[in-house]
Each structure stands twice: as C-alpha cells, then as structure tokens.
C-alpha positions as protocol buffer text, in pm:
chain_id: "A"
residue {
  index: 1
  type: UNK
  ca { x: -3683 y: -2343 z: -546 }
}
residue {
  index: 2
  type: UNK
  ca { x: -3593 y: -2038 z: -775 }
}
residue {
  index: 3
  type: UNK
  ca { x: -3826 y: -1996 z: -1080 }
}
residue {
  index: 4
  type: UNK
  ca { x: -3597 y: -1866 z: -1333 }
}
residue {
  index: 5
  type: UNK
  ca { x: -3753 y: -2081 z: -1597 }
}
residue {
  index: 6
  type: UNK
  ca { x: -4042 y: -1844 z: -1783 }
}
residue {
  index: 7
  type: UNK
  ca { x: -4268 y: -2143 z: -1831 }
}
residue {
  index: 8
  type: UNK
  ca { x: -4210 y: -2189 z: -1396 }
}
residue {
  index: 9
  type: UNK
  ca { x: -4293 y: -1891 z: -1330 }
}
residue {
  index: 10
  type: UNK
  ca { x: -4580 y: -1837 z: -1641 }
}
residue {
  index: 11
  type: UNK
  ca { x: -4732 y: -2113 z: -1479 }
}
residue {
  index: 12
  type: UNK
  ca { x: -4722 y: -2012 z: -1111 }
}
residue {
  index: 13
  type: UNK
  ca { x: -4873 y: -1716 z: -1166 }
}
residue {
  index: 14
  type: UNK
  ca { x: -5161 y: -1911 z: -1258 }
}
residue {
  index: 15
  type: UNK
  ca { x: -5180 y: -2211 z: -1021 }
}
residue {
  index: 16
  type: UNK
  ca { x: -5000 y: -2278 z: -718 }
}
residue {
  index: 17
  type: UNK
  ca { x: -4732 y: -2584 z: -790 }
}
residue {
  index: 18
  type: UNK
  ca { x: -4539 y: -2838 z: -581 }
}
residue {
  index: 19
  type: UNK
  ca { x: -4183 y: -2837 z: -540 }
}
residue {
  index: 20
  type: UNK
  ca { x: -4193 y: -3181 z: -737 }
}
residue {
  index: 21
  type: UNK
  ca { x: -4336 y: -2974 z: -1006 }
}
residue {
  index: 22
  type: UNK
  ca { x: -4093 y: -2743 z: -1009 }
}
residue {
  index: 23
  type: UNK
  ca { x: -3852 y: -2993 z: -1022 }
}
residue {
  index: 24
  type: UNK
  ca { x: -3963 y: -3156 z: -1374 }
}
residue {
  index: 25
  type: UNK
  ca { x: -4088 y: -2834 z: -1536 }
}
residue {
  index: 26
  type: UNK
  ca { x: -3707 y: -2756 z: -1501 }
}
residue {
  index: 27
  type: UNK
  ca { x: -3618 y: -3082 z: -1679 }
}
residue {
  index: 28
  type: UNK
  ca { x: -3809 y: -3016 z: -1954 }
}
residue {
  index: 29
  type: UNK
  ca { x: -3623 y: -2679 z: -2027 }
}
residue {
  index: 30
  type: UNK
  ca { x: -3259 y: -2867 z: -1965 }
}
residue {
  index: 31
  type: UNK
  ca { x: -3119 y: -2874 z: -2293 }
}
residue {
  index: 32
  type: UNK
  ca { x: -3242 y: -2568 z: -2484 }
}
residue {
  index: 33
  type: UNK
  ca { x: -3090 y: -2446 z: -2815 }
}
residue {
  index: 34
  type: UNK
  ca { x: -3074 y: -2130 z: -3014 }
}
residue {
  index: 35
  type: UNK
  ca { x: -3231 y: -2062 z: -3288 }
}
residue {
  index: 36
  type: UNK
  ca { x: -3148 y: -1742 z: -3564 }
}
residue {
  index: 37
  type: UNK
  ca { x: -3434 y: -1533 z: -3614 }
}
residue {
  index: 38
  type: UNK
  ca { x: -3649 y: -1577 z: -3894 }
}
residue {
  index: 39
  type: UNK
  ca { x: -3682 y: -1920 z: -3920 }
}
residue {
  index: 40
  type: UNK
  ca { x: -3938 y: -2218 z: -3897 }
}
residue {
  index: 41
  type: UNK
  ca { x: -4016 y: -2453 z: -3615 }
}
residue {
  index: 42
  type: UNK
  ca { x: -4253 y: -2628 z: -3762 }
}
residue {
  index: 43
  type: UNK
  ca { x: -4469 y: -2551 z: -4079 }
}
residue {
  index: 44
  type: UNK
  ca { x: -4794 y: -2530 z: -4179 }
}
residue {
  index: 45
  type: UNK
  ca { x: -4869 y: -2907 z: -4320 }
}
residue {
  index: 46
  type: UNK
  ca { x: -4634 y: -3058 z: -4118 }
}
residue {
  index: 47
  type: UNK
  ca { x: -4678 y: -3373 z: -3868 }
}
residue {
  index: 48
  type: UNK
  ca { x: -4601 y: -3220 z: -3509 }
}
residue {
  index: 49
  type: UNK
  ca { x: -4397 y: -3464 z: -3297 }
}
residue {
  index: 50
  type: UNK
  ca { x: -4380 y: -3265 z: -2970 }
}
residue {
  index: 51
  type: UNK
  ca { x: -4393 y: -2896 z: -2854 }
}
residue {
  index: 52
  type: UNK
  ca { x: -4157 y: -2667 z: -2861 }
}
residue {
  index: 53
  type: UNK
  ca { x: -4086 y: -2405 z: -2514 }
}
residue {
  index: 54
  type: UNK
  ca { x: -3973 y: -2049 z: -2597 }
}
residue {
  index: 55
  type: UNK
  ca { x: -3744 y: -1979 z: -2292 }
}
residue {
  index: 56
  type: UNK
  ca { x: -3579 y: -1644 z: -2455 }
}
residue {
  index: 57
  type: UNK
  ca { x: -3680 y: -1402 z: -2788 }
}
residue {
  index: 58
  type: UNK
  ca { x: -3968 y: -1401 z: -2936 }
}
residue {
  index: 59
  type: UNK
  ca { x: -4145 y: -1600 z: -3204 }
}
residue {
  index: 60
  type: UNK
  ca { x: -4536 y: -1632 z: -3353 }
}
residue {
  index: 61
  type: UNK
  ca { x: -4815 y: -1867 z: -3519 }
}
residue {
  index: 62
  type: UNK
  ca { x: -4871 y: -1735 z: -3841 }
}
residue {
  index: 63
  type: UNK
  ca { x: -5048 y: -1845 z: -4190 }
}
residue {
  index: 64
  type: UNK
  ca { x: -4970 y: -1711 z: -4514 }
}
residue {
  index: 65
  type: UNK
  ca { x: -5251 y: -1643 z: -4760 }
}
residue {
  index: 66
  type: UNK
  ca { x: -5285 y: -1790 z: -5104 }
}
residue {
  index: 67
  type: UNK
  ca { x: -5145 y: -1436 z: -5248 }
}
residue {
  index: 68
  type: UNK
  ca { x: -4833 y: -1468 z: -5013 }
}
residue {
  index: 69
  type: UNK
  ca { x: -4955 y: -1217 z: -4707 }
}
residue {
  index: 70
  type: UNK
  ca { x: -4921 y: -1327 z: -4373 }
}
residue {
  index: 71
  type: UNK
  ca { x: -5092 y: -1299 z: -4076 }
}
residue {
  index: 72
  type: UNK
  ca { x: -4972 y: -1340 z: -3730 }
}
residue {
  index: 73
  type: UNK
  ca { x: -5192 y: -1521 z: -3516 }
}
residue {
  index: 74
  type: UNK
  ca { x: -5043 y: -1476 z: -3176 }
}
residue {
  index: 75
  type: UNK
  ca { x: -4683 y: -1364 z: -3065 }
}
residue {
  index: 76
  type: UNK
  ca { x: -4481 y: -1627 z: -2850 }
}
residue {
  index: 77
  type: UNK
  ca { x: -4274 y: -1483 z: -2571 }
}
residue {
  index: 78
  type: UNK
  ca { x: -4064 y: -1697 z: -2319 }
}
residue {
  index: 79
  type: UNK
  ca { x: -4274 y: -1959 z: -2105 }
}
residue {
  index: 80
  type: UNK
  ca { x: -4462 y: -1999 z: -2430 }
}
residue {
  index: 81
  type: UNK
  ca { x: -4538 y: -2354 z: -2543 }
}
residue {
  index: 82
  type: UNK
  ca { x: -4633 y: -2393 z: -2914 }
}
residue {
  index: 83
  type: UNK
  ca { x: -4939 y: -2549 z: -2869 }
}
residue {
  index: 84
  type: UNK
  ca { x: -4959 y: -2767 z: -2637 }
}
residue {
  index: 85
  type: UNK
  ca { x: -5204 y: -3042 z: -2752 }
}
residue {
  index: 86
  type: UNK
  ca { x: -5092 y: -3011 z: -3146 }
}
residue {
  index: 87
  type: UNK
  ca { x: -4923 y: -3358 z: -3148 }
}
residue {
  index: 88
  type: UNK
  ca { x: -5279 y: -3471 z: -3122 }
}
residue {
  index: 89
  type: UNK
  ca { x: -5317 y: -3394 z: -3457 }
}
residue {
  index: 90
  type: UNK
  ca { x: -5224 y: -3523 z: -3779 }
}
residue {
  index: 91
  type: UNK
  ca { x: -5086 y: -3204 z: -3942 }
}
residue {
  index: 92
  type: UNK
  ca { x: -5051 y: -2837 z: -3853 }
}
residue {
  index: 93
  type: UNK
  ca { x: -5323 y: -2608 z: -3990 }
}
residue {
  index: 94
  type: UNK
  ca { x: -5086 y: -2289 z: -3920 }
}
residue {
  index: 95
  type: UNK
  ca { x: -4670 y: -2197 z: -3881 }
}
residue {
  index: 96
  type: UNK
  ca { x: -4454 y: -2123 z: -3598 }
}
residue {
  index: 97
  type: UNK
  ca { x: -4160 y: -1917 z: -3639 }
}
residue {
  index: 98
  type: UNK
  ca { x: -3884 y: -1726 z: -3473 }
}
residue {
  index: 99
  type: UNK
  ca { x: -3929 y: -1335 z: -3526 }
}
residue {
  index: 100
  type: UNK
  ca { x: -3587 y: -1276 z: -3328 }
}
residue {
  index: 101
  type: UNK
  ca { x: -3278 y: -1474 z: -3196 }
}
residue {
  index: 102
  type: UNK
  ca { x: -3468 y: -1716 z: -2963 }
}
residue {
  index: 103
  type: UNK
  ca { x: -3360 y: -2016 z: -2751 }
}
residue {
  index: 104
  type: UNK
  ca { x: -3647 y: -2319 z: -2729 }
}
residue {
  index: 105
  type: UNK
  ca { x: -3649 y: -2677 z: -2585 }
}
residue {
  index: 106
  type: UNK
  ca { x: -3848 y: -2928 z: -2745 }
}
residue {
  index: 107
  type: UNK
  ca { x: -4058 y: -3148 z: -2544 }
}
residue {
  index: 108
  type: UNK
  ca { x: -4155 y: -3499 z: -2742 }
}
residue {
  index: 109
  type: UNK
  ca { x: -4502 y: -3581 z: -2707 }
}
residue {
  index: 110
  type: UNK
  ca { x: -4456 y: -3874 z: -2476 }
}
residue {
  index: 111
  type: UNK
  ca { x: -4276 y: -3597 z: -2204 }
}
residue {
  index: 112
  type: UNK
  ca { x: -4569 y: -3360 z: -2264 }
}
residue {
  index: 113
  type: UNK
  ca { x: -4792 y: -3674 z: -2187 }
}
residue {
  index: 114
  type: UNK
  ca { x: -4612 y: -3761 z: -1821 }
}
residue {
  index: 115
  type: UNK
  ca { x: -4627 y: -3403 z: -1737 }
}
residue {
  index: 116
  type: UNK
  ca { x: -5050 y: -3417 z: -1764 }
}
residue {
  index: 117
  type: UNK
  ca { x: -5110 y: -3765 z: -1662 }
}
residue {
  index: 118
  type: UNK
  ca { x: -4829 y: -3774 z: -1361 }
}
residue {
  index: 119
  type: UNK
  ca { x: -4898 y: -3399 z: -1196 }
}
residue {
  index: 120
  type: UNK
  ca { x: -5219 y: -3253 z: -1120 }
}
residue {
  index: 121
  type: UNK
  ca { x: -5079 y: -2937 z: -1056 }
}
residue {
  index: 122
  type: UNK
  ca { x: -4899 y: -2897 z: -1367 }
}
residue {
  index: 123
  type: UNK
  ca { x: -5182 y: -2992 z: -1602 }
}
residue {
  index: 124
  type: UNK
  ca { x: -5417 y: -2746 z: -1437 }
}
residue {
  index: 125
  type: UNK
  ca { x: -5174 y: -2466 z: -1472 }
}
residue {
  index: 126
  type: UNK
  ca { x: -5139 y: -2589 z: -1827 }
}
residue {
  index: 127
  type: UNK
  ca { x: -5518 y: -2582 z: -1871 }
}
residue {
  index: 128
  type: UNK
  ca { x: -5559 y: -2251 z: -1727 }
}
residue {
  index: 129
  type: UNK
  ca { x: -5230 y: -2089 z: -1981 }
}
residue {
  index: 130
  type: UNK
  ca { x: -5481 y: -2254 z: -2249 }
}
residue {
  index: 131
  type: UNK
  ca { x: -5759 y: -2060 z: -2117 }
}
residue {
  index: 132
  type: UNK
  ca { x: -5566 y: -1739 z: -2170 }
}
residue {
  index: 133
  type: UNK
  ca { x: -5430 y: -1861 z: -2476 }
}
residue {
  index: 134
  type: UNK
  ca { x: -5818 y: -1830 z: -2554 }
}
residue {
  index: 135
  type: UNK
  ca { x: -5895 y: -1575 z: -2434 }
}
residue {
  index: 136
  type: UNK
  ca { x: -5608 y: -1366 z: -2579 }
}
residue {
  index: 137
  type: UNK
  ca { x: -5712 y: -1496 z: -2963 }
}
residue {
  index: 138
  type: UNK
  ca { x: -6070 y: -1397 z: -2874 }
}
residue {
  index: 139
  type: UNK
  ca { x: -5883 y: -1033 z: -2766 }
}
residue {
  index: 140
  type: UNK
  ca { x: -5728 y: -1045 z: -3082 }
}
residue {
  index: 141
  type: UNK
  ca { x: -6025 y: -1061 z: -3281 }
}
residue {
  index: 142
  type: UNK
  ca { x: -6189 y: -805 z: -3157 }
}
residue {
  index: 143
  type: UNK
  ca { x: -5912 y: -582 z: -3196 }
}
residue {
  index: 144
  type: UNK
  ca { x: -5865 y: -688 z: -3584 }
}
residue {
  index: 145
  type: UNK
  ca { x: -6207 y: -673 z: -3636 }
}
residue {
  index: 146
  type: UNK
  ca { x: -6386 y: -350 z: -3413 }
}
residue {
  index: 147
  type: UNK
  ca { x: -6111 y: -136 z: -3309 }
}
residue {
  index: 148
  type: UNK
  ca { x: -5936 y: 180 z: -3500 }
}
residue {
  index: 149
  type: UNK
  ca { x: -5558 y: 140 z: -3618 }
}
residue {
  index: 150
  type: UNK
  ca { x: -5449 y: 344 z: -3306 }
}
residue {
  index: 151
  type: UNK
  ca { x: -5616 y: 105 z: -3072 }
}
residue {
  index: 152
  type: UNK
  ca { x: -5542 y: -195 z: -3183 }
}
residue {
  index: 153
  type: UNK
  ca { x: -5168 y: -125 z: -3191 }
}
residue {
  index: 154
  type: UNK
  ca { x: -5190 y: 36 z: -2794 }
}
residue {
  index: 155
  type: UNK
  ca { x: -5400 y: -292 z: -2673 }
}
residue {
  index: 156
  type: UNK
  ca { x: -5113 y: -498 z: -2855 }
}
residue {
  index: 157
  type: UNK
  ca { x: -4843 y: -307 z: -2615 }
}
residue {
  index: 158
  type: UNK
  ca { x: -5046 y: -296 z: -2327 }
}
residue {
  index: 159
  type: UNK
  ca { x: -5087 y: -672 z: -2336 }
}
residue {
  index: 160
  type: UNK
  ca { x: -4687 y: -738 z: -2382 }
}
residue {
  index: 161
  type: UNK
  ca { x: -4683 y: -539 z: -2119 }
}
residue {
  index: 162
  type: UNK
  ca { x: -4874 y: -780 z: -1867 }
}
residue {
  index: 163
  type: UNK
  ca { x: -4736 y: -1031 z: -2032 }
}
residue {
  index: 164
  type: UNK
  ca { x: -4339 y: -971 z: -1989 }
}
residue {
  index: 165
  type: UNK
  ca { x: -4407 y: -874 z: -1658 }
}
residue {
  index: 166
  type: UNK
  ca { x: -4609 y: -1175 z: -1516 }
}
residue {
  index: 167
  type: UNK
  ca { x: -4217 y: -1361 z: -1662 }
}
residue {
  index: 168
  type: UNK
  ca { x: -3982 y: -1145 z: -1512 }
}
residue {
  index: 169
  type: UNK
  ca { x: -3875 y: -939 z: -1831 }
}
residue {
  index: 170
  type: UNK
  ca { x: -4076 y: -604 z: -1807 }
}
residue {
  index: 171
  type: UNK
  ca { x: -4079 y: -349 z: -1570 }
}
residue {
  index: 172
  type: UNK
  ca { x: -4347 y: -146 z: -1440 }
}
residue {
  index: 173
  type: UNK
  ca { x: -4247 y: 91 z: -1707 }
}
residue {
  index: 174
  type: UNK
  ca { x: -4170 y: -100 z: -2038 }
}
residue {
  index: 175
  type: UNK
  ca { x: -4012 y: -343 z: -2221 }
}
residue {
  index: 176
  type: UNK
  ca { x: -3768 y: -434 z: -2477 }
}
residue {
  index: 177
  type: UNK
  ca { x: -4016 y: -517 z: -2762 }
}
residue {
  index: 178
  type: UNK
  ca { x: -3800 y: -782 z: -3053 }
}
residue {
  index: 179
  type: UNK
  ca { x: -4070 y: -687 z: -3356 }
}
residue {
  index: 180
  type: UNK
  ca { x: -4049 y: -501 z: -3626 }
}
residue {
  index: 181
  type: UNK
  ca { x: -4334 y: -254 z: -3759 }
}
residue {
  index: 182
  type: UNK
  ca { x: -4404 y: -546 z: -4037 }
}
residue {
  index: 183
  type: UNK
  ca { x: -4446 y: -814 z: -3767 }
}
residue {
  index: 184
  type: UNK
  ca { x: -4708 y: -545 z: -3545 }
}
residue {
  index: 185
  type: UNK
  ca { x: -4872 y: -454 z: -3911 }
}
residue {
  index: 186
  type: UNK
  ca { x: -4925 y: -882 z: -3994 }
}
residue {
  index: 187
  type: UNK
  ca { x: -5065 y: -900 z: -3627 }
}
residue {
  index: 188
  type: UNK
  ca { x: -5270 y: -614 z: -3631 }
}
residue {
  index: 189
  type: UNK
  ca { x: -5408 y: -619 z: -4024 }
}
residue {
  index: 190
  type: UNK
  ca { x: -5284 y: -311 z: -4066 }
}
residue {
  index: 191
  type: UNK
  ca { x: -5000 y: -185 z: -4305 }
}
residue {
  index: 192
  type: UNK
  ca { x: -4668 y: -94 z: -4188 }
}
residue {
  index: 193
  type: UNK
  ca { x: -4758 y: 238 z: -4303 }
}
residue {
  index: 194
  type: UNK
  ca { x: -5047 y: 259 z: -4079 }
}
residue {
  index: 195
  type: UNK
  ca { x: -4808 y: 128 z: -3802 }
}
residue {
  index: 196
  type: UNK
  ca { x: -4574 y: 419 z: -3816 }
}
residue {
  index: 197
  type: UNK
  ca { x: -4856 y: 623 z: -3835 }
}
residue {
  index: 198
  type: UNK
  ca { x: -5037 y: 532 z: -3520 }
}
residue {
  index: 199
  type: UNK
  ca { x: -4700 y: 486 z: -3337 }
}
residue {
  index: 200
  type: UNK
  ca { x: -4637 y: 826 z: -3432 }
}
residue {
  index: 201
  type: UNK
  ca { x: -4918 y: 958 z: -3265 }
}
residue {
  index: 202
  type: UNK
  ca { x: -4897 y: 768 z: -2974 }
}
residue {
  index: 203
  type: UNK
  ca { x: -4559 y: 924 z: -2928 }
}
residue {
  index: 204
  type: UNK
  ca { x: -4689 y: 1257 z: -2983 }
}
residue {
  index: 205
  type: UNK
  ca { x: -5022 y: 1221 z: -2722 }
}
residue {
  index: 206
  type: UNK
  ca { x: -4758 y: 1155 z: -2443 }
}
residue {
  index: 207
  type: UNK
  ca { x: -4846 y: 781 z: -2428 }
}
residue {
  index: 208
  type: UNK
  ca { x: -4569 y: 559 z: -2573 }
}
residue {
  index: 209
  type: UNK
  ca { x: -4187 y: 656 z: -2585 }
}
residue {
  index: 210
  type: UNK
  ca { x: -3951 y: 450 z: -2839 }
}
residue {
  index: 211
  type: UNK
  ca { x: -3586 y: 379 z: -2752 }
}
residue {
  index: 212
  type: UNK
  ca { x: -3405 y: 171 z: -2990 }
}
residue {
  index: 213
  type: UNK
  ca { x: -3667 y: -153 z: -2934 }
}
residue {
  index: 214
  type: UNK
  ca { x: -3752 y: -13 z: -2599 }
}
residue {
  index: 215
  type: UNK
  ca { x: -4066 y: 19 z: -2532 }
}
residue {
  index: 216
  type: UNK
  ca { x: -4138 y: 328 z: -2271 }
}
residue {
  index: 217
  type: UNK
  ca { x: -4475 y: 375 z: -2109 }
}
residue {
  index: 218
  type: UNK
  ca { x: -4492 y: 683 z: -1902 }
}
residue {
  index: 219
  type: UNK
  ca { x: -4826 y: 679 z: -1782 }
}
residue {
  index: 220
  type: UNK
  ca { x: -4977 y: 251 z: -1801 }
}
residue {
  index: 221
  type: UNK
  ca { x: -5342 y: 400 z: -1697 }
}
residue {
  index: 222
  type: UNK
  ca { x: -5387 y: 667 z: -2015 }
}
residue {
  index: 223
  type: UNK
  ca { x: -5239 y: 448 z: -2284 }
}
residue {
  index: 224
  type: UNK
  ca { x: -5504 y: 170 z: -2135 }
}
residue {
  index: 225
  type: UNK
  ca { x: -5784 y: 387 z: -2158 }
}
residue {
  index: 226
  type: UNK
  ca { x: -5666 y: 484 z: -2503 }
}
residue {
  index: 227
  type: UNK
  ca { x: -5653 y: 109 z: -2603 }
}
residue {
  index: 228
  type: UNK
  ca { x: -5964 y: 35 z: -2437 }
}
residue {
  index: 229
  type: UNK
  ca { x: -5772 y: -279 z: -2216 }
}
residue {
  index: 230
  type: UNK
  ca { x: -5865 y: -464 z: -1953 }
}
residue {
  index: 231
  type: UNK
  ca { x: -5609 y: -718 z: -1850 }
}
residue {
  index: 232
  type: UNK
  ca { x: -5836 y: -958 z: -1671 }
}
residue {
  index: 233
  type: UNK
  ca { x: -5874 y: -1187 z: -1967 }
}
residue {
  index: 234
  type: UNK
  ca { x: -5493 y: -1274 z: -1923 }
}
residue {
  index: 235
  type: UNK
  ca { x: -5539 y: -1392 z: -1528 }
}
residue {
  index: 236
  type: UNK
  ca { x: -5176 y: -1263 z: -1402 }
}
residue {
  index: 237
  type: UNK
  ca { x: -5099 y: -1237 z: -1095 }
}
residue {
  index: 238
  type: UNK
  ca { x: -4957 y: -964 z: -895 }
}
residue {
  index: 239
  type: UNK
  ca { x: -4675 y: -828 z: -1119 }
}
residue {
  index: 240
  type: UNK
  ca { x: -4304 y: -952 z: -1017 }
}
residue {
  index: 241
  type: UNK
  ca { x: -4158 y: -566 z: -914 }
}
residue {
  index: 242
  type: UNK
  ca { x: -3781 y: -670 z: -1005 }
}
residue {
  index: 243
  type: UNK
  ca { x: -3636 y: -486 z: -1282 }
}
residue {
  index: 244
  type: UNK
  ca { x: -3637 y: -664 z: -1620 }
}
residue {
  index: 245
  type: UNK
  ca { x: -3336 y: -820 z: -1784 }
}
residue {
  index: 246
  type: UNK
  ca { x: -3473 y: -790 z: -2098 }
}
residue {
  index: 247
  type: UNK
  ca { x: -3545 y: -1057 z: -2370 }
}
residue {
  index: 248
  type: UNK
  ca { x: -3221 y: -1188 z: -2376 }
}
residue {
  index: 249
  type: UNK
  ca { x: -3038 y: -1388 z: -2146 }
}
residue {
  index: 250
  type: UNK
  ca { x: -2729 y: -1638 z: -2095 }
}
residue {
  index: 251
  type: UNK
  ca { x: -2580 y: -1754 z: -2388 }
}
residue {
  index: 252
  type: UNK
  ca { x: -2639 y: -2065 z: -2568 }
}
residue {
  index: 253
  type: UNK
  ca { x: -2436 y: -2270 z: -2866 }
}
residue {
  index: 254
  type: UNK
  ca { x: -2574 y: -2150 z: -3182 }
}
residue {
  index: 255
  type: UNK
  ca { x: -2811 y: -2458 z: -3368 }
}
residue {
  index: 256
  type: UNK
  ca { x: -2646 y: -2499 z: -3691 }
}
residue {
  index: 257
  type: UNK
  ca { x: -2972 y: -2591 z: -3816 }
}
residue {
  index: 258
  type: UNK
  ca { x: -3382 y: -2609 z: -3666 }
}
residue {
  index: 259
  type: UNK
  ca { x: -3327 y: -2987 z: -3687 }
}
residue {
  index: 260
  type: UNK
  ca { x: -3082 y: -2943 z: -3432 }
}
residue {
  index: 261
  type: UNK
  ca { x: -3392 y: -2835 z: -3197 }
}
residue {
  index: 262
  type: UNK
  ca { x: -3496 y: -3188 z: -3229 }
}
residue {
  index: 263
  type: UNK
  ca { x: -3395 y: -3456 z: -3036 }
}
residue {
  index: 264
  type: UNK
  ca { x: -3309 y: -3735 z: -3273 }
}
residue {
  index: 265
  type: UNK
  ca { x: -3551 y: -3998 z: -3118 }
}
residue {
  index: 266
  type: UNK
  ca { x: -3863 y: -3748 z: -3225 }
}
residue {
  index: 267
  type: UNK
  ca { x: -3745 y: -3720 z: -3614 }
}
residue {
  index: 268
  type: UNK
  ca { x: -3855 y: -4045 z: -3681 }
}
C-alpha cells in the first residue's frame, strides 16, 4: 500500500506495520483541513479533546513567559501528532501553533484510543515516535543550554534535515525550511540578531547555502561536525532517496476558522 501519509511513513521508519495498519492510519488523516499560518490549535490552559496530525507546513509547542517572550519547545513537521497522550490531561501546560500555512486532521480521543488498544503495531510505532520525541527535547536542551550560538542553530538544521527526509520532503541535499529567523531565535534562545549572525557565517565557512526558504547543504558531514550532531537519538531509518516535493502539497479548502479543525462531536 503506498505511504504517502507522513505519519505512515514517520511511523514505518520506526516499526514495521501491517497492511491493516496502514489501512486505519490512512483513515485517521481522511478529512484534513487547512489552517493560515500563525494561528492556535489549542492553547495553553485549554482542555485537549483529541490530537491534532500535521500532514503539510509546519507548526510548534511553545509557552510564552510572564513578560510576553516565547519560547519554542519543539517544531512540528508533517507526520507530527501534537502530543499524543495530552487528552489524558485536564489542561494544557504549553501552546501549539501553526508557524506556516499547514493542513492537520484531528483525531478525537476515543480514535486515538482504538488505534493503541486495537493494533499492536501501531502503538509501538507510536511509543517509539515518543521516544524520539524525548529524546529530541533532551537534544534540545543541551543545545539551549551548552552549545555556542553557531552550533545550536547548525544542530537545529541538521536535525530538519533527518527529519524531512525520514517523510519524504528533503533531499539528500536540503530542504525548504517554513521559519522565520524569529521562530529559529525563540527555539534556539538566541536573538534574531544572533540568528543572522551565525547564519551569516555559516554561509561564509562553505556550510549552509540560503535560497529563498531553501535550505542548501553542500557538504552534510562538515556542517555535522560543526554542530557537533549525531542523528542516532532520532532512530530513522535509511533515508527515502526520492527527491523532495517540498512542504507543500495538494490543495485543500481553506478553514474559515481553527474550530473548523474540529469535528463537531469533540467541541462538546
């Protein structure tokens, strides 16, 4: 069965799965929407009532601080589900929000539920994306907290790297990268002044190139000894060698509104 689906072929990568699986991880990503960048699916305080799938764009978690900064906890990228177990809780503790033009499906809690209890295969996979999930935050802060400006913004695009790639949407070469120097800076707790700065001389060492939001990598090996990355915390598989398509795909009917992301039977 083809695995056009990012979350398909996200979770693959990590665990084999049945044809059966296949088969309802496509359901679940049946009636996506879009959604205009910029905006909320779900805020900090709120009552979750499912998960929502990122199947094209890009979004984050986020917080903002009592003096109105925010910082990005984690970019989203499609096959992403916002957190999968957060409908076990009461309220969110953090944000999740588009950073570009993105389509999603939202899965109610009861669906998410089925898909662990009914198929073994699926719920490891799942278990093993949370893993990463992990393992990526722990990535994170160590990056935030131990590495210079420079590195921390080369491990960030070494790790979209891998991660585009293990969905089908980079190439062995680079990536079309939907963030702006604010959204690296809020990720990286850096300014967007220090951004430019160590972007700058990335370009200038030979190790980055920057085409419009393309991201070109001429030579993967120096920039990841520059960043000081090792991709084995993120447990991919042998990279898909296609081109990429980029971030975007087929067109969907705009969402008038988020709400229009949720089914009506989950608003309740």
């Amino acid at each position: 069965m083809p695995d056009h689906n990012p979350l398909l072929r996200k979770l693959a990568a990590l665990s084999p799965l049945s044809d059966e699986d296949r088969r309802h991880l496509a359901q679940v990503a049946a009636h996506p929407v879009a959604v205009p960048a910029r905006t909320d699916l779900i805020r900090e305080g709120d009552t979750p009532r499912g998960v929502f799938l990122v199947l094209e764009g890009m979004a984050c978690r986020y917080k903002i601080l009592p003096d109105g900064t925010r910082q990005v906890l984690a970019f989203l990228i499609p096959g992403d589900l916002c957190d999968l177990d957060v409908s076990l809780l009461n309220a969110m503790d953090h944000a999740i929000g588009t950073l570009s033009p993105c389509c999603v499906a939202h899965i109610p809690t009861r669906t998410v539920g089925d898909l662990l209890d009914g198929h073994p295969g699926i719920a490891r996979a799942m278990r093993l994306a949370a893993l990463v999930e992990a393992a990526t935050a722990r990535q994170w802060l160590v990056n935030v907290g131990r590495r210079s400006c420079e590195r921390r913004l080369a491990h960030i695009l070494c790790e979209m790297l891998v991660r585009l790639r293990s969905v089908g949407l980079a190439s062995d070469v680079g990536y079309d990268l939907l963030l702006t120097q604010v959204d690296l800076a809020d990720a990286t707790g850096m300014t967007s002044v220090h951004v430019n700065r160590s972007l700058q001389s990335l370009r200038k060492r030979g190790l980055i190139e920057i085409r419009g939001r393309r991201v070109v990598i001429p030579d993967l090996a120096a920039l990841e000894a520059a960043a000081d990355f090792d991709s084995g915390y993120l447990h991919r598989a042998t990279p898909d060698p296609r081109p990429d398509p980029g971030l975007r795909g087929t067109a969907l009917p705009d969402a008038a509104a988020l709400r229009d992301a949720v089914p009506p039977e989950a608003r309740a």
